[in-house]
C-alpha positions as semicolon CSV with decimal commas, in nm:
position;residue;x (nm);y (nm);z (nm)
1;X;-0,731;-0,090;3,034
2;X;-0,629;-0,087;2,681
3;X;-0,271;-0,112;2,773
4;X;-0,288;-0,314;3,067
5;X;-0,476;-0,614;2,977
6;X;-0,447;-0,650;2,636
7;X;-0,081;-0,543;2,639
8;X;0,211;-0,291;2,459
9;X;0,519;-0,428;2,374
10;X;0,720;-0,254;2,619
11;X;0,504;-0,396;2,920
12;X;0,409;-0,736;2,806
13;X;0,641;-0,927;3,060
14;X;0,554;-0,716;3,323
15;X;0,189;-0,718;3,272
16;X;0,216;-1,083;3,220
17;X;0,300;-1,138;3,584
18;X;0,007;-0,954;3,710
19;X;-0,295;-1,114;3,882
20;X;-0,710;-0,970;3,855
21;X;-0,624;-0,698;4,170
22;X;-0,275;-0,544;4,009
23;X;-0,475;-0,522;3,643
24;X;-0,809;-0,372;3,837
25;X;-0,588;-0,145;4,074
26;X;-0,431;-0,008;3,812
27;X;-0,711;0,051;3,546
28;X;-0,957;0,192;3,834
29;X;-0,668;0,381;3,993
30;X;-0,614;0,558;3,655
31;X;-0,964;0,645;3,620
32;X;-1,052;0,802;3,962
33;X;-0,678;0,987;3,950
34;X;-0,846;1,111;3,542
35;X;-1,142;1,224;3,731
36;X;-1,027;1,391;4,016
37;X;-0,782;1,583;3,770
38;X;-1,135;1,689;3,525
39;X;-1,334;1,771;3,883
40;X;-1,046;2,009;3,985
41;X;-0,929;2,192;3,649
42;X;-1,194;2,090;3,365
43;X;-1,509;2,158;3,535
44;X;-1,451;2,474;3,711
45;X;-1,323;2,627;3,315
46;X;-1,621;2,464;3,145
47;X;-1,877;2,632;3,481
48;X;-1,708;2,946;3,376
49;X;-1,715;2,949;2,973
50;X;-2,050;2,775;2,958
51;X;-2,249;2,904;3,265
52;X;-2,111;3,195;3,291
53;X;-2,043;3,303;2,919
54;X;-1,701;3,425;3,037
55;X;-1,558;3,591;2,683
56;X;-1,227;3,693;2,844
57;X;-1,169;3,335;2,901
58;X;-0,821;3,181;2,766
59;X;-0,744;2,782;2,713
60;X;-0,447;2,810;2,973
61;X;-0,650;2,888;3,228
62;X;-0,787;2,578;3,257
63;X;-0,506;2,525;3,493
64;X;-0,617;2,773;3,749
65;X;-0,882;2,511;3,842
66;X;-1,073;2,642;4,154
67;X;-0,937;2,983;4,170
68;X;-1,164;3,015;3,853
69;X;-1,477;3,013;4,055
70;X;-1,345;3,349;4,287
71;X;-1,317;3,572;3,995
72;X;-1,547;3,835;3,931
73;X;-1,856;3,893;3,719
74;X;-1,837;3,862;3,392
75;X;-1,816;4,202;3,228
76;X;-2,019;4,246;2,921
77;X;-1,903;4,133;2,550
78;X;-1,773;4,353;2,366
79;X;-1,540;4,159;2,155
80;X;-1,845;4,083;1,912
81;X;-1,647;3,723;1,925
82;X;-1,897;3,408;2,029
83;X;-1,803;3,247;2,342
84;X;-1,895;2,903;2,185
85;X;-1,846;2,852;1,811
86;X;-2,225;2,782;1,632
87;X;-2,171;2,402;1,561
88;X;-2,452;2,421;1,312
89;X;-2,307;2,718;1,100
90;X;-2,296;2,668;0,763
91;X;-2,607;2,354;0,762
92;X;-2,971;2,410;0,652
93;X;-3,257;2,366;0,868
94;X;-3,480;2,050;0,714
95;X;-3,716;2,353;0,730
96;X;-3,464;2,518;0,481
97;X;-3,454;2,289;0,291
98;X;-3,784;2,128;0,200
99;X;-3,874;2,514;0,164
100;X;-3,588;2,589;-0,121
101;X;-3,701;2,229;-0,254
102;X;-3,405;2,078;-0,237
103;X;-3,283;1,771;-0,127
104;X;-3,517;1,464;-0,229
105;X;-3,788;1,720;-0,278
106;X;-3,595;1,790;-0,599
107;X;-3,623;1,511;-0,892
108;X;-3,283;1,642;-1,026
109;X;-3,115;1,477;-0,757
110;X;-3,283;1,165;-0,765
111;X;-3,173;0,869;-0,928
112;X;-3,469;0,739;-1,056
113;X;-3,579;1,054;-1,206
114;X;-3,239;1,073;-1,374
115;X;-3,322;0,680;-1,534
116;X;-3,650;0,834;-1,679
117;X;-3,499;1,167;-1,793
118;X;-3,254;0,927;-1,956
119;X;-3,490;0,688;-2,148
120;X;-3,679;0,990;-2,300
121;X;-3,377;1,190;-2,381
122;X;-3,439;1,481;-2,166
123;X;-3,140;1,712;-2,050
124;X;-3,067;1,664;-1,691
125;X;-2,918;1,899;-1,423
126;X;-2,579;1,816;-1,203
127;X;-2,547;1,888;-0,883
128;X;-2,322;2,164;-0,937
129;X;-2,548;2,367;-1,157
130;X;-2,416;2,250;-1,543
131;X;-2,598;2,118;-1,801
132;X;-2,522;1,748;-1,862
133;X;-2,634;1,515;-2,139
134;X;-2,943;1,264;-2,079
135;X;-2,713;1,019;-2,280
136;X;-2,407;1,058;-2,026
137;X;-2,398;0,751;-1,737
138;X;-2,485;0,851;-1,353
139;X;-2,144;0,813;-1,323
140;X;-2,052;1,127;-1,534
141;X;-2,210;1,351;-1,293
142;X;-1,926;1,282;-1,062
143;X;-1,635;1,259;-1,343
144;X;-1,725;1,627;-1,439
145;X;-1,707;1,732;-1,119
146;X;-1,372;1,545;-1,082
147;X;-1,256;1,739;-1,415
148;X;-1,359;2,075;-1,337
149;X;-1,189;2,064;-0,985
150;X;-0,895;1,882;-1,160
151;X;-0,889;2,218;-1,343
152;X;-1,006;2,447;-1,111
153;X;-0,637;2,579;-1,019
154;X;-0,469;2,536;-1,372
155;X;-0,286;2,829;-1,560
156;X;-0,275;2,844;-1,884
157;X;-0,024;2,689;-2,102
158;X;0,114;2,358;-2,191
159;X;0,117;2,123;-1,860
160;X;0,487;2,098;-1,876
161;X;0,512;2,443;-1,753
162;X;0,644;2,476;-1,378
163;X;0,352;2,660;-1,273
164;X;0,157;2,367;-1,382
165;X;0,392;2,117;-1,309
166;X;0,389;2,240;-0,947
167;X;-0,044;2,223;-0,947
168;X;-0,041;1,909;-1,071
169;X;0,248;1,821;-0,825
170;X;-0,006;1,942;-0,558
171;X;-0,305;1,817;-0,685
172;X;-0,192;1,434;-0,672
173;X;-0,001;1,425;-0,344
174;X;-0,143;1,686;-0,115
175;X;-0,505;1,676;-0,254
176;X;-0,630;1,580;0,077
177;X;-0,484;1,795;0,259
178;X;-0,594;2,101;0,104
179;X;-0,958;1,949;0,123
180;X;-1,233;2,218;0,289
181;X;-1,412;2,026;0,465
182;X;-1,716;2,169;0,536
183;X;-1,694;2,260;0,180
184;X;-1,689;1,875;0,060
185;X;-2,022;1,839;0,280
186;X;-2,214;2,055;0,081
187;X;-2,142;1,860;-0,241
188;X;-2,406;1,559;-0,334
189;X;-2,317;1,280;-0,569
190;X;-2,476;0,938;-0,571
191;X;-2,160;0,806;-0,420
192;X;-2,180;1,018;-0,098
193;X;-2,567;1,089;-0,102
194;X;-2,760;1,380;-0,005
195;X;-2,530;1,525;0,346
196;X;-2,681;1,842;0,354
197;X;-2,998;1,666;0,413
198;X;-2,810;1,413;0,659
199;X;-2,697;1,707;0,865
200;X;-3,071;1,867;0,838
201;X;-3,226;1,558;0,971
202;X;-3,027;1,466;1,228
203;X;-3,107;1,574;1,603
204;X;-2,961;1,930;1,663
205;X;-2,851;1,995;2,032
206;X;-2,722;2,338;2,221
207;X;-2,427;2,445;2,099
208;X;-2,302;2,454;2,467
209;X;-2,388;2,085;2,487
210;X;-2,206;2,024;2,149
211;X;-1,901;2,178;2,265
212;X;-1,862;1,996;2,559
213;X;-1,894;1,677;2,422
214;X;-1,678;1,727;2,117
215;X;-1,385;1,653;2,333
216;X;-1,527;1,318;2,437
217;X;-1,610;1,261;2,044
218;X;-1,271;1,304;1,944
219;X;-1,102;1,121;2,232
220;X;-1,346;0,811;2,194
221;X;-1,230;0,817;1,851
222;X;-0,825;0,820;1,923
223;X;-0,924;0,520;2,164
224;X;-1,154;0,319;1,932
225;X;-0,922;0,394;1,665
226;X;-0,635;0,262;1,850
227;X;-0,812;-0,082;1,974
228;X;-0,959;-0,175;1,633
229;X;-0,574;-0,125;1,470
230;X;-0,342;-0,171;1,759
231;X;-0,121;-0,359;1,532
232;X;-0,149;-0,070;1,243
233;X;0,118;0,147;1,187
234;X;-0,112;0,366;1,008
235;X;-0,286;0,379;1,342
């Protein structure tokens, strides 16, 4: 629809021509031809993975469509190896949580508390477990964190060194792309908030449900992404 109606650059004088039916025909023909391709290959491979907890299952044979639903029983796993990945691996329960009394039920974290630990000159405690000065803005809690993972990777020696020329090289151009991810999530600053408590609260579903959907999550995503900057290059 996106490409039809609003318009690429390759197809704008042809599109232009069109009337309502060619722009409907072609965005509804798309769709049903999309659907009829997910009714005959994606749904019989998701009835087998997720219905049928089919371990043996590989990503190519998605394209085997119906003749998925004539094989056999599914034998019993042996691999050890989940059939869907646990989406919620790695995240506390709120239960978790409130029980190891972290998140908001811990005054370290909060900013107010850190104000009043300020004005009578207590020591407070950073996120990542190290001692910082009452004295020290809220904004040092994330500097030191900054430093230490600025100097996480350094070798010793002066920085002119091509061991360290080459981590700092790294550091300031590929920085994001050696980021763990679900790593980063764990971390809690007053720029990014609490996330482990984000991902606590929110409304867990089955994995099975999760995995289906993911798909859809990222695809919406490519689309939205593509309408809101369609005259991005970044995009």
């Amino acid at each position: 629809m996106l490409i039809v109606w609003k318009g690429a650059a390759s197809t704008t004088a042809t599109t232009k021509k069109w009337g309502a039916k060619e722009l409907v025909g072609v965005i509804v023909g798309t769709g049903v031809g999309c659907g009829l391709l997910a009714t005959i290959f994606l749904l019989p491979y998701l009835h087998r993975k997720l219905i049928l907890d089919d371990w043996q299952l590989k990503w190519y044979d998605v394209f085997q469509g119906p003749l998925l639903l004539r094989r056999g029983e599914v034998p019993p796993n042996q691999s050890g190896e989940e059939v869907v990945q646990d989406y919620y691996r790695g995240h506390k329960t709120k239960e978790q949580l409130e029980s190891e009394g972290s998140a908001v039920m811990n005054p370290v974290n909060d900013v107010e508390h850190q104000r009043v630990a300020k004005a009578d000159g207590m020591k407070v405690e950073s996120v990542n477990g190290d001692r910082v000065s009452a004295d020290a803005p809220l904004s040092s809690l994330g500097a030191q964190d900054k430093s230490l993972e600025l100097t996480a990777g350094k070798r010793d020696g002066p920085f002119y060194t091509p061991s360290n020329l080459w981590y700092y090289f790294n550091y300031y151009f590929f920085h994001g792309v050696n980021q763990d991810v679900v790593g980063e999530q764990n971390k809690r600053s007053l720029l990014t908030g609490d996330l482990e408590k984000m991902h606590a609260q929110a409304k867990h579903f089955d994995n099975k449900a999760e995995h289906t959907y993911s798909f859809l999550q990222v695809l919406v995503a490519c689309t939205a992404s593509f309408a809101h900057g369609a005259n991005d290059v970044s995009k």
